[in-house]
VEXDREN-2710 file (C-alpha; in Angstrom, 1 decimal):
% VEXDREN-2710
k/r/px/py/pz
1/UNK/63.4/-45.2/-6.7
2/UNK/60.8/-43.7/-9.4
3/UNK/61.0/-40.3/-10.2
4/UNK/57.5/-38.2/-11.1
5/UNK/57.1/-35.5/-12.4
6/UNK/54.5/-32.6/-11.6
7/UNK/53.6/-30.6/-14.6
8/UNK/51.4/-30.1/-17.6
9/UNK/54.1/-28.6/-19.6
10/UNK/53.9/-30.5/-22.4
11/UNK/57.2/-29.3/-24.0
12/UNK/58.8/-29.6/-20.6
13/UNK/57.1/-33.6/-20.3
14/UNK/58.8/-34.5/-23.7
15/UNK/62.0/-33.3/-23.5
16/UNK/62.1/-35.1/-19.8
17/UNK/61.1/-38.0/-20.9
18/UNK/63.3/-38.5/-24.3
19/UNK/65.5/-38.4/-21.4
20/UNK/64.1/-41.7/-19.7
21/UNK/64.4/-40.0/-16.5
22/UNK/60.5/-39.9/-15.7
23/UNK/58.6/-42.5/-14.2
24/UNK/55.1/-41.1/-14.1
25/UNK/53.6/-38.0/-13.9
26/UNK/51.3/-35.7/-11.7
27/UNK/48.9/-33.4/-11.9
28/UNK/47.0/-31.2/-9.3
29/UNK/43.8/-28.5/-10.5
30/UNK/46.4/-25.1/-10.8
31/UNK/48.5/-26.8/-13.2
32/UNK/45.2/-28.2/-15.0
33/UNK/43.9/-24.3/-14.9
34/UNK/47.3/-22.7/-16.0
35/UNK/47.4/-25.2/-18.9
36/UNK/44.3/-23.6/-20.6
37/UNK/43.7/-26.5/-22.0
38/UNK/40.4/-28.3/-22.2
39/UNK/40.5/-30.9/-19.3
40/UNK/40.0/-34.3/-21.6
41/UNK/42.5/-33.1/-24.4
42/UNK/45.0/-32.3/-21.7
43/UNK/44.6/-35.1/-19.8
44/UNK/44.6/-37.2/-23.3
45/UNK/47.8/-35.5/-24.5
46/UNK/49.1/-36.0/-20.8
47/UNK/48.9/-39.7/-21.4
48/UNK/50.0/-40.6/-24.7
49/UNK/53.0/-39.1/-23.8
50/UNK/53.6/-41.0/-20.7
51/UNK/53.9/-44.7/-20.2
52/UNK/53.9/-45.0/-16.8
53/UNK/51.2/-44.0/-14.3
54/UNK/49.3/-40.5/-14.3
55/UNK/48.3/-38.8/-11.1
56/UNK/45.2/-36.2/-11.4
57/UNK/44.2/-34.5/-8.5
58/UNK/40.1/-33.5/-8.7
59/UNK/38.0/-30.9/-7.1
60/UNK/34.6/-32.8/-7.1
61/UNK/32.9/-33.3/-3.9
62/UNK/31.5/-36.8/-4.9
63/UNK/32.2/-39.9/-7.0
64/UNK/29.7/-39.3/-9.8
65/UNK/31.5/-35.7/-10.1
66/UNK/34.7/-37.0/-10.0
67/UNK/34.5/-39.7/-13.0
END
């Protein structure tokens, strides 16, 4: 079982994963917006921190949009 966690809490992400209890992590666009964080250095800090696989839900309509 792999356990992932939803947040952008990057305080909350460390001290999880100094634990070794996180697997990945996930994302979705009101986390993004509460972070008040530019999107790219979020998403940047987000993973350096994990190893595992990062999850980030989009709100573009289209492929071009979305990368």
């Amino acid at each position: 079982m792999q356990f992932f966690l939803d947040s952008t809490d990057l305080e909350e992400i460390k001290r999880l994963n100094s634990l070794g209890i996180i697997d990945g992590l996930t994302t979705n666009p009101s986390l993004i917006y509460k972070s008040k964080t530019p999107f790219e250095l979020l998403i940047k800090n987000l993973c350096d921190e994990i190893l595992g696989p990062v999850s980030v839900e989009t709100v573009a309509e289209n492929s071009k949009q979305m990368i």
